[in-house]
C-alpha positions as CSV (number, residue, x, y, z in Angstrom):
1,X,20.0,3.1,-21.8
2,X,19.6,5.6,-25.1
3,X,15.9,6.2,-26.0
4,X,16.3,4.5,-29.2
5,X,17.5,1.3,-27.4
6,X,14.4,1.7,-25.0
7,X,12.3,2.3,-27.7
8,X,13.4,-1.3,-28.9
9,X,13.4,-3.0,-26.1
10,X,9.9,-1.8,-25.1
11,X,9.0,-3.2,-29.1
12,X,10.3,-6.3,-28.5
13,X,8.8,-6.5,-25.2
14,X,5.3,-5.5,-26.3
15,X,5.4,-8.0,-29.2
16,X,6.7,-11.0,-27.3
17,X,9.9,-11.1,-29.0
18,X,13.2,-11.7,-26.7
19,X,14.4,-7.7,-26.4
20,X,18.3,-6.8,-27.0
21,X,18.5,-6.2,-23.4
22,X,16.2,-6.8,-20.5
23,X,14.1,-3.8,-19.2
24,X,14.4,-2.5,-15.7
25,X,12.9,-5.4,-13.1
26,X,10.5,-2.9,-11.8
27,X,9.8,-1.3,-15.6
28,X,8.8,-4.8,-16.8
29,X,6.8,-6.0,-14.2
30,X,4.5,-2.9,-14.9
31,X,4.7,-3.3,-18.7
32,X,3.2,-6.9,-17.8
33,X,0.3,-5.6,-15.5
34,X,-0.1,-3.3,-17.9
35,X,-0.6,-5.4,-20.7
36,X,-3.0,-7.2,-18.5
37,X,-5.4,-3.9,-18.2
38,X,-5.7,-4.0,-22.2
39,X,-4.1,-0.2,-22.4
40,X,-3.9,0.9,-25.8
41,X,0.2,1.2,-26.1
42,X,-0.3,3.7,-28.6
43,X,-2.6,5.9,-26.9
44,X,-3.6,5.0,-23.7
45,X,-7.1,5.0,-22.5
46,X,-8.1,8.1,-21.1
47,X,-11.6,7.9,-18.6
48,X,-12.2,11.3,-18.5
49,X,-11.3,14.5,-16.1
50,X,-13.1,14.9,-12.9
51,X,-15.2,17.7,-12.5
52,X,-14.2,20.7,-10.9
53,X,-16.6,20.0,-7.7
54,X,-15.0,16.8,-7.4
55,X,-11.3,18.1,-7.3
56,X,-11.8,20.8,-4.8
57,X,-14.0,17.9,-2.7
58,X,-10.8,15.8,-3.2
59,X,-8.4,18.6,-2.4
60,X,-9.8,19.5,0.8
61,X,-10.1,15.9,1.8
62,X,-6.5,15.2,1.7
63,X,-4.1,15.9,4.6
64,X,-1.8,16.7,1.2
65,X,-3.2,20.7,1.0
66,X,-1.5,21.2,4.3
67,X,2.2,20.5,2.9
68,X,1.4,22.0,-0.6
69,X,3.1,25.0,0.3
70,X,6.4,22.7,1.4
71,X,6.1,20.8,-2.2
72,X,5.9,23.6,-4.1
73,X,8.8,26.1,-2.3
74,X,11.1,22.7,-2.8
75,X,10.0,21.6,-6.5
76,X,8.9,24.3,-8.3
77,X,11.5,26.5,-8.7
78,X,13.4,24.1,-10.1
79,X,10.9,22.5,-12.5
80,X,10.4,25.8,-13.7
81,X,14.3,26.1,-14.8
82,X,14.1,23.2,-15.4
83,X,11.2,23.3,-18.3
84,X,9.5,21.3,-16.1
85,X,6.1,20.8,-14.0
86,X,5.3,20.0,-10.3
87,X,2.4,17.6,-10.3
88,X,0.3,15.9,-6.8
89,X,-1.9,13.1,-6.8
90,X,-4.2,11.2,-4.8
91,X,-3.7,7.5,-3.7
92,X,-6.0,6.5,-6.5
93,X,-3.1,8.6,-9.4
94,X,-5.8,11.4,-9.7
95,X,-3.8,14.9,-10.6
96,X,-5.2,17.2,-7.6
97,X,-2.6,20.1,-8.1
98,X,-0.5,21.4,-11.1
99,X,2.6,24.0,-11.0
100,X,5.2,25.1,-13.1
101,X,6.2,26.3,-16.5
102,X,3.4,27.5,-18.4
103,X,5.0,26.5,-22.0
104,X,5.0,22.4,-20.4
105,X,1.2,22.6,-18.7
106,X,0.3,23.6,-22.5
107,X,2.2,20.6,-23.8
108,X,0.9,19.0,-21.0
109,X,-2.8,19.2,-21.9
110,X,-2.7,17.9,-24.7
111,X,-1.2,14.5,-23.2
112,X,-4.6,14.7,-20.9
113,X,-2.2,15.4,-18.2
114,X,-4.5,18.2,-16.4
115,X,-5.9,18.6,-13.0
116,X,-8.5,16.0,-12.7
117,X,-7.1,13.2,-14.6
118,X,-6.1,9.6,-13.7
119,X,-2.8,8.9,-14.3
120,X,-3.0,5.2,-13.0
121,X,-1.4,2.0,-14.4
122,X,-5.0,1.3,-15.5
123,X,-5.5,4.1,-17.5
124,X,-2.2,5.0,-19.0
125,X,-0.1,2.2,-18.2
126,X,3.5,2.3,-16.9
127,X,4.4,6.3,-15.8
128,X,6.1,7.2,-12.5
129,X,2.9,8.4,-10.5
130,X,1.3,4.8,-11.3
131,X,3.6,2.4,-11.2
132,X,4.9,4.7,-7.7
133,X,1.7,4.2,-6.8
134,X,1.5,0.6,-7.2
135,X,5.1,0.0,-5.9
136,X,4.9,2.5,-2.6
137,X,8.9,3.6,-4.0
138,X,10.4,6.3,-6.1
139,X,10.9,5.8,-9.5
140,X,11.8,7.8,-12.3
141,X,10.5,6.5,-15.9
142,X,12.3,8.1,-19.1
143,X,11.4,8.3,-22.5
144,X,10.5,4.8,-24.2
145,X,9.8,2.9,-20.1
146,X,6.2,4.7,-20.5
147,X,4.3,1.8,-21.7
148,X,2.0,3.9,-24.1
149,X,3.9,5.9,-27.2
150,X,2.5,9.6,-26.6
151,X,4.4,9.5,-23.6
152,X,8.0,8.8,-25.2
153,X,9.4,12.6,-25.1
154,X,8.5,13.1,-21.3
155,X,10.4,12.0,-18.4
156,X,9.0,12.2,-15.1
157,X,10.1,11.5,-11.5
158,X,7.6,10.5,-8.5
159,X,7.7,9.8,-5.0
160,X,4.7,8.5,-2.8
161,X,3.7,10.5,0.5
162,X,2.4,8.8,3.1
163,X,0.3,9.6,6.4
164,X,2.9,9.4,9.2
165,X,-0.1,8.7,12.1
166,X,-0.9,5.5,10.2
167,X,1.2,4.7,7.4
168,X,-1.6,5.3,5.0
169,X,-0.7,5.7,1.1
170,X,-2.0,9.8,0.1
171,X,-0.8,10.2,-3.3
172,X,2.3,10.8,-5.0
173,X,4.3,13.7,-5.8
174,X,6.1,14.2,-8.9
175,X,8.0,16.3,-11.4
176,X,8.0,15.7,-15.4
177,X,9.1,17.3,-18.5
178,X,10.9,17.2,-21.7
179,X,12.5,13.5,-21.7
180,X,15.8,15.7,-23.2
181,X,15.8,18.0,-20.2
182,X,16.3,14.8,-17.9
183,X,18.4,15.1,-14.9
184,X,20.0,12.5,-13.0
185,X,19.0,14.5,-9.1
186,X,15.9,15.0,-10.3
187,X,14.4,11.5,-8.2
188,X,16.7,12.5,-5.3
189,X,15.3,15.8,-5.0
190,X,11.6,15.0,-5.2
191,X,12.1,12.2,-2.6
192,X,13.8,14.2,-0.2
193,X,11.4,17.4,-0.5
194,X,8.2,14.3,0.0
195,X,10.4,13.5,3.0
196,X,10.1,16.6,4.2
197,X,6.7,17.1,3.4
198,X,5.9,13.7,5.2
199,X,8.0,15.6,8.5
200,X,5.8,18.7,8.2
201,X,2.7,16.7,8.1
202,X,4.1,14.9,11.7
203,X,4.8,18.0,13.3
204,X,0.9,18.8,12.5
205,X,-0.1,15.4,13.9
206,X,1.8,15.7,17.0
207,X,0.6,19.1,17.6
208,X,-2.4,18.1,17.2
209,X,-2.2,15.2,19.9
210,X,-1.0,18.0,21.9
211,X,-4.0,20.0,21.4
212,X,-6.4,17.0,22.2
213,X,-4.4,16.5,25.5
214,X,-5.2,19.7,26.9
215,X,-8.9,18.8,26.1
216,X,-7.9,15.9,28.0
217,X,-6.7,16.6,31.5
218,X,-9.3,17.9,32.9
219,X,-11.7,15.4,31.9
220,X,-9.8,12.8,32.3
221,X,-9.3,14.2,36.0
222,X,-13.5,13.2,37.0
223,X,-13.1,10.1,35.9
224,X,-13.0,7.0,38.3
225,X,-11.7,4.0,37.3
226,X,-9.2,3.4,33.9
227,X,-9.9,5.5,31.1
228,X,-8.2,7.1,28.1
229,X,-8.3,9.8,25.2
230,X,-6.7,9.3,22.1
231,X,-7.2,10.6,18.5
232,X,-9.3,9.8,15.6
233,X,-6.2,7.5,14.7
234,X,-5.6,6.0,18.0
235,X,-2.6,8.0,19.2
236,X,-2.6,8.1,23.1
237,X,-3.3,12.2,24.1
238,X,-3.5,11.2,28.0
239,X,-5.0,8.3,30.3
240,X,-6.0,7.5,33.7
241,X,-5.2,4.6,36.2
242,X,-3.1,2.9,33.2
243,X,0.2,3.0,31.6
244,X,-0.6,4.6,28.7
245,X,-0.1,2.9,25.7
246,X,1.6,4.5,22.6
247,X,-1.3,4.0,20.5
248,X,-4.9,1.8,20.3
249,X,-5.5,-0.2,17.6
250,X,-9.0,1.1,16.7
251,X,-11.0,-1.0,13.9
252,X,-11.7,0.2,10.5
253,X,-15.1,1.8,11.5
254,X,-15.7,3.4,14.6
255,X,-18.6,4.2,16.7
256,X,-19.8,4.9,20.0
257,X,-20.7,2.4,22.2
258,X,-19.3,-0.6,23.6
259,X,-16.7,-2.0,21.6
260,X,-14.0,-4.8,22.5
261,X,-10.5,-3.4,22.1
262,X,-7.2,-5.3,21.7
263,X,-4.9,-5.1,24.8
264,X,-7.7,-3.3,26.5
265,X,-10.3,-5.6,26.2
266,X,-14.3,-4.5,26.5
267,X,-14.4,-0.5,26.3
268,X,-16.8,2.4,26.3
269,X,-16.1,4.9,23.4
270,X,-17.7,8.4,23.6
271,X,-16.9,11.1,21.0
272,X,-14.8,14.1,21.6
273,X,-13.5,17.1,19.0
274,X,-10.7,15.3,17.4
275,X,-10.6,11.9,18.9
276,X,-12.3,9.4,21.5
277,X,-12.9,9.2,25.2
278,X,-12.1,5.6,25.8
279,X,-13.4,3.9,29.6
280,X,-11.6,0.6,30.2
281,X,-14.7,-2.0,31.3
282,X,-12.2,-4.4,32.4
283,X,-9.3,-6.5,31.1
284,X,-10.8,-9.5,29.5
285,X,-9.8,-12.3,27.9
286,X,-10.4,-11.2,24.4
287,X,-13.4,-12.9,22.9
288,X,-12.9,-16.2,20.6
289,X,-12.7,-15.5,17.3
290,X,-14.1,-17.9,14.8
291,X,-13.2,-16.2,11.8
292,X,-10.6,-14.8,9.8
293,X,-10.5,-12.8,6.2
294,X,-7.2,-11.6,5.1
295,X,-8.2,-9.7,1.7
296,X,-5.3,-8.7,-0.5
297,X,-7.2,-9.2,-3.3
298,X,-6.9,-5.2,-4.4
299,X,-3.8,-3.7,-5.6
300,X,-4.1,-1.5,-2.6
301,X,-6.3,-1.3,0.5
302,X,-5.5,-4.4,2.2
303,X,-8.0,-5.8,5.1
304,X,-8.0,-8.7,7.9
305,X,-11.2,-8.9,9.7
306,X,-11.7,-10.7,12.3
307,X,-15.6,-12.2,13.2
308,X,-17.0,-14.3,16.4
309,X,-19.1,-13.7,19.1
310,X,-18.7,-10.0,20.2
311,X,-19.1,-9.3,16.4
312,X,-16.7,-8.1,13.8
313,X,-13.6,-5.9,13.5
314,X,-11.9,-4.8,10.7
315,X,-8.2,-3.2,10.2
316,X,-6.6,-2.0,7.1
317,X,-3.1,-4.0,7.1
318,X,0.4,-2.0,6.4
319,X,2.2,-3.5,3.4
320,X,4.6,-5.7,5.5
321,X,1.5,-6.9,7.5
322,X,-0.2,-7.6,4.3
323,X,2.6,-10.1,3.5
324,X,2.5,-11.4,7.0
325,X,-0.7,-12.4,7.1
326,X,-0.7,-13.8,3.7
327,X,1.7,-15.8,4.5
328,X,0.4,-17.3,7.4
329,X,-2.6,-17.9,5.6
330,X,-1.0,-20.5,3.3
331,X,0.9,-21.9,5.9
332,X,-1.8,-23.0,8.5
333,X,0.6,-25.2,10.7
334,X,2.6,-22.3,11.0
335,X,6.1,-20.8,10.2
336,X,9.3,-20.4,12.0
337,X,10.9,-16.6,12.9
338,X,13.7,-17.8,10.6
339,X,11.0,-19.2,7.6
340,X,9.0,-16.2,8.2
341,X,13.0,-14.0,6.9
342,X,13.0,-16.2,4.1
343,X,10.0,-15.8,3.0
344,X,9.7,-11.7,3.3
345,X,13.2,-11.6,2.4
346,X,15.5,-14.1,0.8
347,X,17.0,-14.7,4.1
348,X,16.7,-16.3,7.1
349,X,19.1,-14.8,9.3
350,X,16.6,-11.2,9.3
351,X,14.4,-13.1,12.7
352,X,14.8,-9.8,14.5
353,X,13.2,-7.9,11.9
354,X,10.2,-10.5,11.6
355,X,9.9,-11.0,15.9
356,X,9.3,-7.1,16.2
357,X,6.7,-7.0,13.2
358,X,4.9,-10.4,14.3
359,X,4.9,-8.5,18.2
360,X,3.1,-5.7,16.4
361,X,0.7,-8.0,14.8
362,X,-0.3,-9.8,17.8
363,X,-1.0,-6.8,19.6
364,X,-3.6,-6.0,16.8
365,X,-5.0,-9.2,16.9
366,X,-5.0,-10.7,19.9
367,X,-6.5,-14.0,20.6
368,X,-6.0,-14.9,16.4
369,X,-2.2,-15.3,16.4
370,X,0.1,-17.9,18.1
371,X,3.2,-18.1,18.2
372,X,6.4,-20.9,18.3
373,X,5.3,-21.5,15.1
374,X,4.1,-17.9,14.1
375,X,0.3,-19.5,13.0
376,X,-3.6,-18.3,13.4
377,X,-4.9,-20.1,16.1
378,X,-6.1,-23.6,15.4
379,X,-10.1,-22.5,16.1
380,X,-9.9,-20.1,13.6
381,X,-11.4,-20.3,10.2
382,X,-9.0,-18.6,8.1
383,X,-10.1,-17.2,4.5
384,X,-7.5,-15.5,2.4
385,X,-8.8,-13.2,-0.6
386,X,-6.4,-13.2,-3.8
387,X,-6.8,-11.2,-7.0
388,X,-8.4,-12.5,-9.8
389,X,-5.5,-12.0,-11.7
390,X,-1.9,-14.1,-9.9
391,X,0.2,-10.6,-11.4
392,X,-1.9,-8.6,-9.1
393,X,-1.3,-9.9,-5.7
394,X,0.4,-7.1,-3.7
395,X,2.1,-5.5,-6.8
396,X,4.4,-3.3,-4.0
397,X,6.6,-6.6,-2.9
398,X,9.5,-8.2,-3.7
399,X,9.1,-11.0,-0.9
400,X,10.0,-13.9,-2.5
401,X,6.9,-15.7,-1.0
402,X,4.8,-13.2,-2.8
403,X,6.6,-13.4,-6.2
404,X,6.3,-17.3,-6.0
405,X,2.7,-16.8,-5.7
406,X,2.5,-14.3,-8.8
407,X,4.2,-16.9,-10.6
408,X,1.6,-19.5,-9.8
């Protein structure tokens, strides 16, 4: 589509007229939540830079400074023939690192695109490190797609980097310039180079599981009984008198003590460099839970927490759990393997995909889930969290479950 068409289409769009042609599925859905922030589409609405303290605490927070080097050897070189610039983010769209041609970080600040800014739907409305943000994909937006009009001439391409030892959303990565210096590789280049980036940062994981399991032999060799060390994310390093499992599912917050533990049941935890000396009390049947919350009521940041008698346990959810849970949470008498396909993906014939992602859940949450129906179990009180606003819930999916309850 030609920038003057887009430019039209975005007109008609904002002013509720039908447009010549539709937009892109994913460029109006944003336009809409957009719309529903109240961002200035002329200007945006820019809440200030962070101060430098703050980005160098953010920066060295991140697991992202580690792969830097990998982003900018892969992307820089080319955004600097390219008249272009090599920007990273946080998960919440705040611009951590900035590389490239000098002449286009100059244009650059004057769009408040400088380290330190928030470059989130919220603020400035549809733009590839947002809307990425929001839909966990890559996506390059061109020209007249950015919702507000300062943004016309740029064109930018972004790609979201994720933790590989728990699937957690980092930031995104991204490359913009000049909207007439667009190229059609540039989304399959920065997606790959993320990619690799995302590989680098599991060959530092794993090494570092490696590192922990040295720690762990020998301690592991005093101890009676079953026992076993993982990291701070639950990755097995080594265990005792048990088949080791491939990882623990470890609650939100984690603290010495006695703690019960899916799969494992009541455990001691004791703190070790890099990870946690776990002593199996026993395999018990895992306590009855009287309580569920399911919160999806951010755009991000999902939660389930389960509450009863041994207290309560929180676990942030992936996004396909998120839309499991939320839709067994308006289903109380339960859904089918088959229903389940439908209802994450248009069709019913995907069970195998669903059986291995409910067998994961489970796992997690022992004693809550049935099964044949997939449903929480009948003694639980379930609570499910929404947005405030129906266009919010779980902005990343296209489950048609999900979008029915958008539409609502």
């Amino acid at each position: 589509m030609s920038p003057h068409l887009l430019a039209s289409v975005r007109a008609a769009t904002l002013a509720g007229d039908v447009p010549p042609e539709a937009p892109r599925a994913v460029i109006g859905a944003s336009w809409e939540r957009t719309l529903g922030h109240g961002v200035d589409p002329d200007v945006g609405r820019h809440n200030g830079l962070l101060g430098t303290e703050e980005i160098e605490h953010r920066r060295h927070s991140t697991p992202l400074g580690d792969v830097l080097q990998v982003l900018r050897e892969g992307l820089v070189p080319v955004a600097d023939a390219a008249w272009h610039i090599m920007v990273v983010t946080d998960a919440e769209g705040r611009l951590l690192w900035r590389d490239g041609s000098l002449a286009v970080r100059r244009s650059a600040d004057r769009l408040g695109f400088a380290e330190g800014a928030s470059w989130s739907e919220e603020v400035v409305g549809t733009n590839a490190i947002g809307t990425a943000l929001i839909t966990r994909a890559p996506l390059q937006v061109h020209s007249a797609e950015h919702f507000v009009r300062t943004h016309h001439g740029w064109t930018c391409a972004a790609s979201p980097l994720h933790d590989p030892r728990d699937g957690r959303l980092l930031g995104v990565v991204d490359v913009s310039g000049p909207a007439a210096t667009v190229h059609p590789a540039t989304l399959s280049l920065v997606s790959a180079v993320a990619k690799v980036a995302e590989a680098e940062l599991r060959s530092r994981h794993w090494a570092a599981v490696e590192r922990l399991r040295s720690v762990a032999a020998p301690l592991l060799a005093g101890i009676g009984g079953q026992a076993l060390v993982v990291d701070r994310n639950g990755w097995t390093a080594a265990a005792t008198g048990l088949a080791p499992p491939g990882r623990v599912a470890l609650p939100a917050s984690v603290a010495a003590g006695q703690m019960w533990l899916p799969s494992l049941g009541v455990c001691r935890l004791e703190p070790l460099p890099g990870g946690w000396l776990i002593r199996v009390g026993g395999r018990e049947s895992p306590p009855a839970a009287s309580r569920v919350v399911v919160d999806v009521s951010r755009p991000k940041g999902w939660t389930v927490t389960v509450s009863g008698p041994a207290g309560s346990w929180s676990q942030a959810l992936s996004p396909r759990h998120a839309e499991l849970l939320y839709v067994l949470a308006l289903h109380p008498a339960g859904r089918t393997a088959a229903q389940l396909a439908a209802d994450l993906f248009g069709d019913p014939s995907r069970t195998v995909t669903v059986r291995a992602e409910m067998s994961r859940l489970r796992r997690n949450l022992a004693g809550v889930l049935a099964h044949r129906p997939y449903r929480f179990a009948e003694e639980v009180e379930v609570e499910l969290l929404r947005p405030e606003r129906a266009l919010d819930l779980l902005p990343h999916s296209v489950a048609p479950a999900v979008l029915a309850g958008r539409a609502a």
